[in-house]
C-alpha positions in Angstrom: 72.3 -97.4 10.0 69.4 -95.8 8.3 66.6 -97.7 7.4 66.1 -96.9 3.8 68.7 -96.4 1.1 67.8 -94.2 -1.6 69.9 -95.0 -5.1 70.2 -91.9 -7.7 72.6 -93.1 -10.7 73.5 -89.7 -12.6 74.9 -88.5 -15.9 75.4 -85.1 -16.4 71.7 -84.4 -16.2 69.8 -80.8 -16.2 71.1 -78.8 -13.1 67.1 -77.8 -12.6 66.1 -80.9 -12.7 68.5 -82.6 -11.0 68.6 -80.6 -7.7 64.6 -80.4 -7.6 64.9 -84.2 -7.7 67.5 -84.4 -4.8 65.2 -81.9 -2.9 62.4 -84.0 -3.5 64.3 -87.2 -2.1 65.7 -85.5 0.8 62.8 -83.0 2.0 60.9 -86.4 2.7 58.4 -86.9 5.8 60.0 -90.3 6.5 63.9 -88.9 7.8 65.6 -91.9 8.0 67.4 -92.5 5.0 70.6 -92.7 3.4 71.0 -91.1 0.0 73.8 -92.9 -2.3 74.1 -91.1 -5.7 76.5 -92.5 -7.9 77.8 -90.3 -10.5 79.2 -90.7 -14.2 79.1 -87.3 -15.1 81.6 -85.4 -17.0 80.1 -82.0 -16.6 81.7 -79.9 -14.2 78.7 -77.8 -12.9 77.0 -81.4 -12.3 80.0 -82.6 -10.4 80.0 -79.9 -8.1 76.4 -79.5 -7.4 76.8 -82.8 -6.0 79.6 -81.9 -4.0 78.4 -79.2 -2.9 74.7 -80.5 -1.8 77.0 -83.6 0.0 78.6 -81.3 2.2 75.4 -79.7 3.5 73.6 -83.0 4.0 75.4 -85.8 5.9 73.0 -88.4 4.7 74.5 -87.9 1.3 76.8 -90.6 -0.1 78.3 -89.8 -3.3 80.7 -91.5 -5.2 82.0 -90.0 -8.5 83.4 -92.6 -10.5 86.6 -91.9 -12.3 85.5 -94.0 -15.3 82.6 -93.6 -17.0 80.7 -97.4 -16.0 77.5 -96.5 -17.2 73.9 -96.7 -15.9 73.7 -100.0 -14.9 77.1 -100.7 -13.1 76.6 -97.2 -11.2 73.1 -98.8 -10.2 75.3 -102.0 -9.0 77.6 -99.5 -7.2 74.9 -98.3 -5.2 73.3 -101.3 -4.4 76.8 -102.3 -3.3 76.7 -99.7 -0.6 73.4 -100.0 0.5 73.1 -101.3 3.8 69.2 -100.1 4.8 66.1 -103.1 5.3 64.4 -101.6 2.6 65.8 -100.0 -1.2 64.4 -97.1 -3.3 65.1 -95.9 -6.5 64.4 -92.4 -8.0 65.6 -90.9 -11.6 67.5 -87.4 -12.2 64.4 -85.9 -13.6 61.4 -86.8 -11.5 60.0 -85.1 -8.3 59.2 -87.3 -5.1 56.0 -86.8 -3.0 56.5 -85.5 0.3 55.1 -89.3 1.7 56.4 -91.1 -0.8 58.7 -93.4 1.3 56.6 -92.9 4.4 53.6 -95.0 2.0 55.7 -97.5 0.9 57.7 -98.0 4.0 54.4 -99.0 5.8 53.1 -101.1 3.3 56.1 -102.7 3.1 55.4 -103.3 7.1 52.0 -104.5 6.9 52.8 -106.7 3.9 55.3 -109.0 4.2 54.6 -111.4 1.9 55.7 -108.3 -0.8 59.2 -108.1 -2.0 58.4 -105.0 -4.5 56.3 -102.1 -4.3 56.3 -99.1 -6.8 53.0 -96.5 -7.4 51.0 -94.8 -9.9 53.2 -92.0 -11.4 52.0 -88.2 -11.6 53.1 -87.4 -15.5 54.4 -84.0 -16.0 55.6 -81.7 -19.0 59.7 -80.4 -19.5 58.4 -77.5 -17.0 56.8 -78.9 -14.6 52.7 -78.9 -15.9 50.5 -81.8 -15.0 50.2 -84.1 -18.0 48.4 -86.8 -16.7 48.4 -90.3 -14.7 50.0 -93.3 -15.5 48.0 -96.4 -13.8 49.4 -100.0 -13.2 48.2 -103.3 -12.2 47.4 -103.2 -8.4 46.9 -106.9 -7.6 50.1 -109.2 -7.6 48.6 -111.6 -10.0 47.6 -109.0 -12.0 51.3 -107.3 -12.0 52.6 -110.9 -12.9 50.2 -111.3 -15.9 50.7 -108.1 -17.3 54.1 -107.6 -17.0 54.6 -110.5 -19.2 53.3 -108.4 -22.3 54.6 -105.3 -21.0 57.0 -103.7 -17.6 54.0 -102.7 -14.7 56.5 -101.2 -12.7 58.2 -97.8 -12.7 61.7 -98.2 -11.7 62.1 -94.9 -10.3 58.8 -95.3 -8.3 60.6 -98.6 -6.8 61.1 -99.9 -3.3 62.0 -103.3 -2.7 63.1 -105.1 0.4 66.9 -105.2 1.1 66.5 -109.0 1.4 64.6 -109.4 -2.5 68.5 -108.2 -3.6 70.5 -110.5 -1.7 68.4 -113.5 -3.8 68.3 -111.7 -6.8 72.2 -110.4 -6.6 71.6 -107.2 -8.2 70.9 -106.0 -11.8 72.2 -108.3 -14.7 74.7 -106.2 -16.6 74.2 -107.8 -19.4 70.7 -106.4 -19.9 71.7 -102.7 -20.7 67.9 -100.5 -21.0 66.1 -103.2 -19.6 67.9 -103.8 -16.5 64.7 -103.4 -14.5 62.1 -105.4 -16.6 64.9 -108.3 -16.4 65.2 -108.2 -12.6 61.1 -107.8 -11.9 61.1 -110.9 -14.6 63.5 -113.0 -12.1 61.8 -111.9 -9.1 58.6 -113.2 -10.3 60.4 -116.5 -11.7 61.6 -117.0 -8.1 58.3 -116.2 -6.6 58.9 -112.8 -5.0 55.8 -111.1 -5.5 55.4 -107.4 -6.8 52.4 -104.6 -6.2 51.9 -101.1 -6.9 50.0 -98.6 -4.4 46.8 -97.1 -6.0 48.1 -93.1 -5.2 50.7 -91.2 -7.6 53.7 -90.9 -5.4 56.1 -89.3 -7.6 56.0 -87.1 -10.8 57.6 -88.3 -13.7 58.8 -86.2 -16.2 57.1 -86.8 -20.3 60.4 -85.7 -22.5 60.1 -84.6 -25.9 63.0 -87.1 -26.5 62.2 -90.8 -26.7 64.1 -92.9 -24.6 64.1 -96.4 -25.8 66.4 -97.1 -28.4 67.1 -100.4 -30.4 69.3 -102.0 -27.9 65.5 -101.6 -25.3 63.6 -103.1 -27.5 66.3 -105.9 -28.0 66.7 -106.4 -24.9 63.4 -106.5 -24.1 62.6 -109.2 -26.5 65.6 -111.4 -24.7 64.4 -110.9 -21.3 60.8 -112.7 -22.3 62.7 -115.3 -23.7 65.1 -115.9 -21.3 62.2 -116.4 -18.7 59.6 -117.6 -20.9 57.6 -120.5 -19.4 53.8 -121.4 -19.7 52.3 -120.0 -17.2 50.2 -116.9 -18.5 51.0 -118.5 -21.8 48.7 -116.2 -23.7 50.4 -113.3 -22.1 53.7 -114.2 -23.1 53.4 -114.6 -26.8 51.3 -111.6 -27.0 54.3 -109.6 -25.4 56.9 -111.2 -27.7 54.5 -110.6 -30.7 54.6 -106.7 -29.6 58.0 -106.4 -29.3 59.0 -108.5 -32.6 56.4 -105.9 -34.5 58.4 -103.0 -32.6 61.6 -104.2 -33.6 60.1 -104.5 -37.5 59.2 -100.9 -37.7 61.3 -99.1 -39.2 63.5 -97.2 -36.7 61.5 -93.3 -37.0 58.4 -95.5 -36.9 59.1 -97.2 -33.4 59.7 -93.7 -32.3 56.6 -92.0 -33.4 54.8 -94.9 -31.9 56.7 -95.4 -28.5 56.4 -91.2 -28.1 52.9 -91.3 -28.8 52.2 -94.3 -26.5 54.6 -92.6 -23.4 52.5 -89.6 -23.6 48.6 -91.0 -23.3 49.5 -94.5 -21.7 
């Protein structure tokens, strides 16, 4: 059994960007993973890259589903299958550092009183430039306050003990582009307590196309509701007061803003 299992849900992604990210996951300095990539795509030259790249690696596990289920049931798919003590997530179009699970494997080791870990993300341009660095919170108290105003952890930066999802069960379906931020805010309502390692251990990739839509910021809004409670009171309303203001804006509005915010936060 291999000790970390790595979960890649894909959609008919860019070829370029997809195998650089499989490289990335697999050319790692810590070996002993298993690789599940769960794949919605209809696009044929997707479908057998992934074939292909399975047959050459044996820690591959890929699972093409028949039916288009979406992101967040193919993410539910792979946790499914996931059998390793700890879990790691990484997106189509971001690039892993070489130590990148080696870091978070021995943190994980030397902390056990942490369920989560992510990192600081490297942010790069559509070909590959540096852009910049994307900092979060790096105390669990800290991660806790802030993420009640805004999500402090990059879900493809993630690795999370293979016992935090037995309690948690998973990502809520119901929570469609928000499925992270509405399992970190249930982790923290449980107690499970979430950091961030102060190093950039994967690049993440800055597209010209904004990727939150209405239903994110909707769903946003109903995961601080749904856990809403008074502790970091302040916190809380100031998120919801963001978000309300988001969802006001006119809809080409919220895009200017969110673009220009995900390329200098």
């Amino acid at each position: 059994m291999k000790r970390v299992s790595v979960i890649l849900a894909v959609f008919n992604e860019k070829l370029e960007y997809l195998k650089r990210c499989v490289e990335s996951t697999l050319n790692q300095s810590y070996e002993n993973i298993g690789f599940i990539i769960i794949d919605d795509s209809t696009d044929r030259k997707v479908i057998d890259c992934l074939t292909d790249l399975k047959k050459k690696d044996d820690r591959i596990i890929y699972v093409h589903n028949d039916v288009r289920v979406g992101f967040v049931k193919s993410l539910n798919k792979g946790l499914a299958l996931a059998t390793g003590e700890f879990i790691a997530r990484v997106d189509s179009d971001d690039i892993q550092r070489e130590d990148r699970f080696e870091r978070q494997v021995e943190f994980l080791e030397r902390h056990k009183d942490i369920g989560i870990v992510g990192s600081l993300l490297e942010k790069i341009g559509e070909n590959g430039e540096q852009v910049g660095i994307r900092y979060y919170p790096l105390i669990p108290e800290l991660v806790k306050r802030k993420m009640m105003i805004k999500n402090t952890l990059a879900h493809g930066a993630v690795m999370m003990r293979k016992s935090v999802i037995d309690i948690l069960g998973g990502y809520n379906e119901e929570f469609e582009r928000a499925e992270d931020y509405e399992m970190w805010m249930r982790a923290i309502k449980k107690g499970i307590k979430i950091t961030n390692l102060p190093e950039s251990l994967m690049s993440y990739r800055i597209s010209d196309t904004v990727k939150r839509d209405t239903l994110n910021w909707k769903n946003n809004l109903k995961v601080k509701l749904k856990n809403f409670g008074f502790d970091c009171f302040g916190c809380r309303i100031i998120g919801i007061l963001i978000i309300s203001l988001m969802l006001a804006l006119p809809s080409f509005l919220r895009k200017l803003v969110y673009s220009a915010y995900n390329k200098l936060a």
